[in-house]
C-alpha positions as CSV (number, residue, x, y, z in Angstrom):
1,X,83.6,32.5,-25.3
2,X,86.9,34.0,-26.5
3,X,90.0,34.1,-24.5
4,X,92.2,37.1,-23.8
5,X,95.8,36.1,-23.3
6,X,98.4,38.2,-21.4
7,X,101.0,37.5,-23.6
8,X,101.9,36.0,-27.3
9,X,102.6,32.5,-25.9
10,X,99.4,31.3,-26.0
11,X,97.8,30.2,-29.2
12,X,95.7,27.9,-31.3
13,X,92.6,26.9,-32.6
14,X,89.3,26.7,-30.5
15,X,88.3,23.4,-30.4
16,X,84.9,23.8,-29.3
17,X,83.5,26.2,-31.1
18,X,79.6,25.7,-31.7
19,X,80.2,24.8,-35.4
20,X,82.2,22.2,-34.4
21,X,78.8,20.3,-32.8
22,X,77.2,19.8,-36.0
23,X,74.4,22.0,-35.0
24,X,74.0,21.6,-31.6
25,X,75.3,23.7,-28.7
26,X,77.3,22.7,-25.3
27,X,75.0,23.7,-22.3
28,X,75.9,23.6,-18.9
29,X,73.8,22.7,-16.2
30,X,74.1,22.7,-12.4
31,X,72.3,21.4,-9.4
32,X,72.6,24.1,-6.7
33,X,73.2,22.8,-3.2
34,X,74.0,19.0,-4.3
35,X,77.9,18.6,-4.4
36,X,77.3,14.9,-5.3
37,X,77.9,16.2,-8.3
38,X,81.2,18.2,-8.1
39,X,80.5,20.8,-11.0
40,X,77.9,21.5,-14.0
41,X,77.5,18.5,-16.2
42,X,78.1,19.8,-20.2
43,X,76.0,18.2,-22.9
44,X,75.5,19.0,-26.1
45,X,71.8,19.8,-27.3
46,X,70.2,20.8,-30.1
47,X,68.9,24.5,-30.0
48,X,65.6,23.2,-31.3
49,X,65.0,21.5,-27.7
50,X,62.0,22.8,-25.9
51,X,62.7,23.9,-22.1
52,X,60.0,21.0,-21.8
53,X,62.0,18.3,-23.2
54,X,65.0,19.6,-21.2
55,X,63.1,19.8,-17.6
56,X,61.3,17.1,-17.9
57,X,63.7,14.4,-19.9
58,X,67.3,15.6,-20.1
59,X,67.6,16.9,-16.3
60,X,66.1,13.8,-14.8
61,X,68.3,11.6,-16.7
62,X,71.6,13.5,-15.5
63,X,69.9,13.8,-12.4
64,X,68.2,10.9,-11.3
65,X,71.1,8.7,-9.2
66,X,70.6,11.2,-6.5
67,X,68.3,10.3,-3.4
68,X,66.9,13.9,-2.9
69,X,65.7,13.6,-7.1
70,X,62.3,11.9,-6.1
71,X,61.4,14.9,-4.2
72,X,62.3,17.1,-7.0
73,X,58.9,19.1,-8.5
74,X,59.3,20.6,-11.6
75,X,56.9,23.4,-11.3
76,X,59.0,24.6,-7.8
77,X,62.1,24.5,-9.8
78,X,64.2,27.8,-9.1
79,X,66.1,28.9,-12.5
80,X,69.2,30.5,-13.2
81,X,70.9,31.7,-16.8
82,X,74.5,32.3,-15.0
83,X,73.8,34.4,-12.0
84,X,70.5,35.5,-13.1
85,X,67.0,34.7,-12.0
86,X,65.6,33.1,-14.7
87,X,62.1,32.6,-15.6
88,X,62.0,29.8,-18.7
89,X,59.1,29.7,-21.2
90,X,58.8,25.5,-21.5
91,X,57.1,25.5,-24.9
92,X,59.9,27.8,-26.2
93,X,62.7,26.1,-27.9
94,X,66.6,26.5,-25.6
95,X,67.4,28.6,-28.6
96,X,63.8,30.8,-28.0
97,X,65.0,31.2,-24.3
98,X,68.0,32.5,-24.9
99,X,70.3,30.1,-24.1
100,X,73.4,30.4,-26.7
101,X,76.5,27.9,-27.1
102,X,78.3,27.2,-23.7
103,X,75.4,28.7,-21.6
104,X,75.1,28.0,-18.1
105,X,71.9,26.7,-16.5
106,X,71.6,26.2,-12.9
107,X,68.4,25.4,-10.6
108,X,67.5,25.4,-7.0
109,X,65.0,22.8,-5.5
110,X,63.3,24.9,-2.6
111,X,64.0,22.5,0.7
112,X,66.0,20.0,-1.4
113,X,69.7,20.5,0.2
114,X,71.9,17.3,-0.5
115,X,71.9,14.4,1.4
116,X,70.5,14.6,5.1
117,X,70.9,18.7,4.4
118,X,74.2,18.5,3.9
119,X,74.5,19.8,0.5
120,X,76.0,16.7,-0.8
C-alpha cells in the first residue's frame, strides 16, 4: 500500500513491506457488529493457508473470548474482501482467493450482534 505525501517532508523506508515477513503476508480481519474488539486484528499468515485452516482454526482462536463465539456457524458466515461481498472457496489457498499482503477480511454473523445486541 504506498503512501502519497503532500509534501517532501515525509520520507523513509517501508517497514512492512511483504518481504519483510519472510514469506508470509499481514491480513486483516474484522468482526462486524462486535466492538469488543475495537478494530481488525493483523496477523501474519502464510499465503499457502487454506480459507479452511483460516475459518475454522485462525478465526476461532482470535475470536473465541467473546460470549456471542459459541453461536458462531461457519457455513452462515457473511464475507467481505474490503467493502466487497465476498464469496471464499475454503479448499483454495488465501493466496488462491485473492487475498494479497495487508488485505482486509471482514465477516458478519447473521443475528450475532455483540453482547445482549449491543454490538459490543
Amino acid at each position: 500500500m504506498p503512501v502519497i505525501a503532500l509534501n517532501e517532508g515525509y520520507k523513509g523506508e517501508v517497514k512492512d513491506r511483504e518481504e519483510n515477513f519472510h514469506g508470509n503476508r499481514l491480513l486483516f480481519i474484522g468482526w462486524e457488529d462486535h466492538l469488543m474488539f475495537c478494530a481488525p486484528h493483523c496477523i501474519p499468515v502464510s499465503p499457502a493457508t487454506t480459507f479452511a485452516t483460516l475459518a475454522n482454526e485462525v478465526i476461532p482462536g482470535i475470536y473465541s473470548s467473546h460470549p456471542d463465539w459459541d453461536k458462531v456457524v461457519i457455513g452462515e458466515i457473511e464475507w467481505f474482501r474490503s467493502n466487497e461481498r465476498f464469496v471464499p472457496e475454503f479448499d483454495r489457498t488465501l493466496a488462491e482467493n485473492g487475498l494479497l499482503h495487508k488485505a482486509l477480511i471482514r465477516f458478519r454473523t447473521p443475528g450475532l450482534t455483540g453482547i445482549h445486541g449491543s454490538c459490543s
